[in-house]
N, C-alpha and C positions, 0 to 999 in steps of 0.2 A: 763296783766297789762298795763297800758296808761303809759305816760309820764306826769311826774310834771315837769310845766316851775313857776318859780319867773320872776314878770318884775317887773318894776319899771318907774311910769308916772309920770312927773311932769307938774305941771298946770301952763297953761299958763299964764302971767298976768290978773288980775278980772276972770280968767275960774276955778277955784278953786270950787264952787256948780255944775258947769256945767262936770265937771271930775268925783266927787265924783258919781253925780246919775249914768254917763256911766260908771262906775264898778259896781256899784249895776245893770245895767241891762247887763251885759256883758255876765257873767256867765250864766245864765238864760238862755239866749237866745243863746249860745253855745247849752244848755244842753236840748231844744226846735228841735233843729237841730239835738242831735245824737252826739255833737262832744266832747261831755266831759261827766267824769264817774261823779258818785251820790256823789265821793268821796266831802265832804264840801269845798266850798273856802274859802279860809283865805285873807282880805285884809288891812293893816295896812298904820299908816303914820309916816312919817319920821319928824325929828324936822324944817324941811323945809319945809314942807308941800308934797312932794314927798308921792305918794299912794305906796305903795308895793301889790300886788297881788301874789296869791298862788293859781294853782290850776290843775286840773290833766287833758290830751285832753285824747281820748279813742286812743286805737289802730290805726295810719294810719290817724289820723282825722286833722293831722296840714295843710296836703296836699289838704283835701276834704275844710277845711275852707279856703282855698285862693283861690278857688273855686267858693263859696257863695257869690252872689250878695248879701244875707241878711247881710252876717260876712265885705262882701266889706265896703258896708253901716254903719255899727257900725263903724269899726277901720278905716272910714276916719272922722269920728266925733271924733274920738279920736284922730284924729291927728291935728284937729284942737284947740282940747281943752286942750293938753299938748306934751311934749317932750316926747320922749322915750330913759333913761338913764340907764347908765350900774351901778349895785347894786352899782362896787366898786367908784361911783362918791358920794354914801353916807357915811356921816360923821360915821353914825354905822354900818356902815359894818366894819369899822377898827378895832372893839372894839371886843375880843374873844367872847361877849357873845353880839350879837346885842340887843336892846330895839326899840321897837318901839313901838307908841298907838295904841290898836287895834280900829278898827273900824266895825261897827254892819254890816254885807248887806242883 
């Protein structure tokens, strides 16, 4: 069994279409690499605009991706294109049954 990580990005000022595509290719391109199971990602948004992702790395594979000059290359465009906040900085996670919009990827 892999490990399911939740993050949670927020966009950075006007980086808000620039965010959204780099989660739709995130996944993908982990799972091009070996580092994440078939299991589906799940990624949603918060009433702030905040992405929530969901999704599984395979066995051993969080270590092999900081590794990757390809995965380097992704998540420093991601760090250009949002924050990386802890769930409990969103307003639903306070709520016993969180809601959020899902989003297609």
């Amino acid at each position: 069994m892999g490990v399911t990580v939740i993050v949670a990005y927020r966009p950075k000022p006007g980086r808000e279409a620039e965010l959204e595509a780099l989660v739709r290719e995130h996944v993908p391109c982990l799972r091009t690499l070996g580092l994440v199971t078939e299991r589906p990602a799940q990624a949603m948004r918060a009433k702030d605009g905040t992405i929530v992702e969901i999704f599984e790395w395979q066995d051993g594979a969080i270590e092999a991706a900081h590794n990757s000059s390809r995965v380097a290359e992704l998540w420093e465009r991601f760090g250009n294109a949002c924050d990386y906040v802890p769930l409990r900085e969103l307003p639903e996670a306070e709520a016993m049954f969180a809601q959020f919009e899902s989003m297609a990827l």
